[in-house]
N, C-alpha and C positions, 0 to 999 in steps of 0.2 A: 123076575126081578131079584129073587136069592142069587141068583149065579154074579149079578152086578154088588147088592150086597158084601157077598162071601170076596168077593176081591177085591175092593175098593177096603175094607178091612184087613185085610191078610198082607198084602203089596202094596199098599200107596205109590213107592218108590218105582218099582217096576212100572206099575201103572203110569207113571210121571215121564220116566223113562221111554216107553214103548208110544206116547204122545211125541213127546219131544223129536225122537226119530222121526217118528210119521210127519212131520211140521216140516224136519228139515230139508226131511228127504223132498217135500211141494215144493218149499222155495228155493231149494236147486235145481228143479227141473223148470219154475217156473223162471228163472232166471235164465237158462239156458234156451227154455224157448226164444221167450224175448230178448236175446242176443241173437239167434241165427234170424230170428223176424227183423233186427237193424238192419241187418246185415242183406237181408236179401231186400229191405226197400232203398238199399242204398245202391244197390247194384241195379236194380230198376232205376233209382233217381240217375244214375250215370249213363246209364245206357239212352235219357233222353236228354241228357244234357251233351251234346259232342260238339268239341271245341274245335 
C-alpha cells in the first residue's frame, strides 16, 4: 500500500488523468459495440421482415 500512498501524493493530476483515459477509452468502445450490435439486429429484423 506505500507504492499507492507515494503516488496518490506525488501525481494526483496524472493519476486523474490516467483514470479519465481509461473511462473514455470503455465508453468508446462501449459505444461502438452497441452500435455495430444495432446494426446487425437490424439487418436481422430485415431479413425477416421482406415486402
Amino acid at each position: 500500500m506505500e507504492w499507492l500512498s507515494r503516488t496518490l501524493s506525488q501525481e494526483p493530476t496524472l493519476l486523474a488523468l490516467s483514470i479519465t483515459v481509461i473511462v473514455t477509452v470503455f465508453i468508446f468502445s462501449a459505444r461502438k459495440a452497441h452500435l455495430n450490435h444495432l446494426a446487425k439486429m437490424k439487418k436481422i429484423n430485415d431479413s425477416f421482415n421482406v415486402k
